[in-house]
N, C-alpha and C positions, 0 to 999 in steps of 0.2 A: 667174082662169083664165090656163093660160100661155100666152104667145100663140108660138101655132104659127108664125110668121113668120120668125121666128127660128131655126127647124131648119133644115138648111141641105140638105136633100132637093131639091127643085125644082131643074129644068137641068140631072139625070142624063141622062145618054145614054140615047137608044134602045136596044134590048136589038142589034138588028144590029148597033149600033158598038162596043159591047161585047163580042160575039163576031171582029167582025174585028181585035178588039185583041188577041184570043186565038191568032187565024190569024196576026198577021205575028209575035208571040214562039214559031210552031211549034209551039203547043198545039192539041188538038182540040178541039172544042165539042161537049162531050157531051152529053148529055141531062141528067144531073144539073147540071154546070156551069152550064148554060143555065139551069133552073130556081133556080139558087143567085142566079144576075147577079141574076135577074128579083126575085126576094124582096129583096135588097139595095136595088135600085133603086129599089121601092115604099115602103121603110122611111123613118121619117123621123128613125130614130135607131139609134145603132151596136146592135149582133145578138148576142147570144151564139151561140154553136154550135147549143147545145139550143133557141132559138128557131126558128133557120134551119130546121134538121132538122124541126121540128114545122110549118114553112109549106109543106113539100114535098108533093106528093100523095102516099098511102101505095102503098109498091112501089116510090117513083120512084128511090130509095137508100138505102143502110146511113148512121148517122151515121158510121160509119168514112170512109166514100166522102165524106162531110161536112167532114168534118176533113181527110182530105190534099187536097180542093177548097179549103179556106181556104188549108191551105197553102203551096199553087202559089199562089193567086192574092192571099195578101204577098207570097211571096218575086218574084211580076213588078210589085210595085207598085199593083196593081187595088184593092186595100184595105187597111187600115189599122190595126191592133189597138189596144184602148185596155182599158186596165184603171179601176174605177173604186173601187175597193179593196174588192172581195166576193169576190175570189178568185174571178172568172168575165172570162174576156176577152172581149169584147164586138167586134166589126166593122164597118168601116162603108169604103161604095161612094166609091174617089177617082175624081174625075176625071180627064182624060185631060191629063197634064203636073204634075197638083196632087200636092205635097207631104206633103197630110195634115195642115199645123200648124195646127192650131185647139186652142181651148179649151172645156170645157163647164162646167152649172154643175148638179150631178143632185140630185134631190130625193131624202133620204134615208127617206123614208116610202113614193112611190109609185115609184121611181126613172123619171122624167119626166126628159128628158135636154134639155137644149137647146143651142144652139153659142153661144158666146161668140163675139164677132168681134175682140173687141178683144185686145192683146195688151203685151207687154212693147218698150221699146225696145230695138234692138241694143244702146243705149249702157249703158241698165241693165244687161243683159246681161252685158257687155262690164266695166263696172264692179265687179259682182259677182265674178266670175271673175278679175278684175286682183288684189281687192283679197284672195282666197284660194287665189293661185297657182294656180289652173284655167288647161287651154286649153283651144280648141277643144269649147265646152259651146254644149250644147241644155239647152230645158229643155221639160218637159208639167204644167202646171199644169190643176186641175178646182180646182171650187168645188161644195161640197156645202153642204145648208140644206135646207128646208119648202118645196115652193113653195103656191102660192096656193090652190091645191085642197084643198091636206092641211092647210091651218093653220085 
């Protein structure tokens, strides 16, 4: 079984400080907004759109209204897009100052997502990038496999 401890859900903000993160970038907290935080926050792994939209109460918005909600809330930093190579962008709730860099490792059978913590060194990094005339490189690394339920 995978052990859930390792999702990196727990010690999301309160759905308030979420909204007030909303008030000082001069956004309003709308009702769909609010209801988007709330399902992100609960999750304990990144969201595709058509998921998010399906945790909504019905009536509470269009997926449209879904989508330029994710939008704004990339483009202020509030979440984070990760693709896992399905051709579906997937979402996931940052914290307040966090970057977003992590890793996962997703199971290609039941897609069970879990966070890596561990990561590369600057100096690999840095090495790699030296050694094929790169600058200033990021990189987003997953790991895909079985995991323990589906094997």
């Amino acid at each position: 079984m995978p052990m859930k401890s390792q999702l990196h859900r727990s010690g999301h903000a309160a759905l308030p400080e979420l909204a007030e993160r909303l008030r000082r970038k001069s956004r309003k907290i709308t009702g769909p907004r609010q209801a988007i935080l709330e399902i992100l926050r609960r999750q304990a792994h990144p969201m595709s759109i058509r998921e998010i939209f399906g945790g909504l109460s019905r009536g509470n918005c269009n997926l449209v209204t879904v989508y330029r909600a994710m939008h704004l809330l990339e483009k202020m930093g509030m979440v984070k897009r990760f693709h896992f190579g399905d051709g579906t962008a997937r979402f996931e709730l940052l914290k307040e100052g966090d970057d977003g860099h992590h890793h996962h490792l997703v199971c290609t059978s039941c897609a069970e997502v879990v966070e890596i913590e561990e990561c590369f060194t600057r100096e690999l990094q840095d090495q790699i990038a030296a050694r094929n005339g790169f600058k200033a490189v990021t990189h987003k690394l997953e790991f895909f496999g079985i995991c323990p339920e589906c094997q």
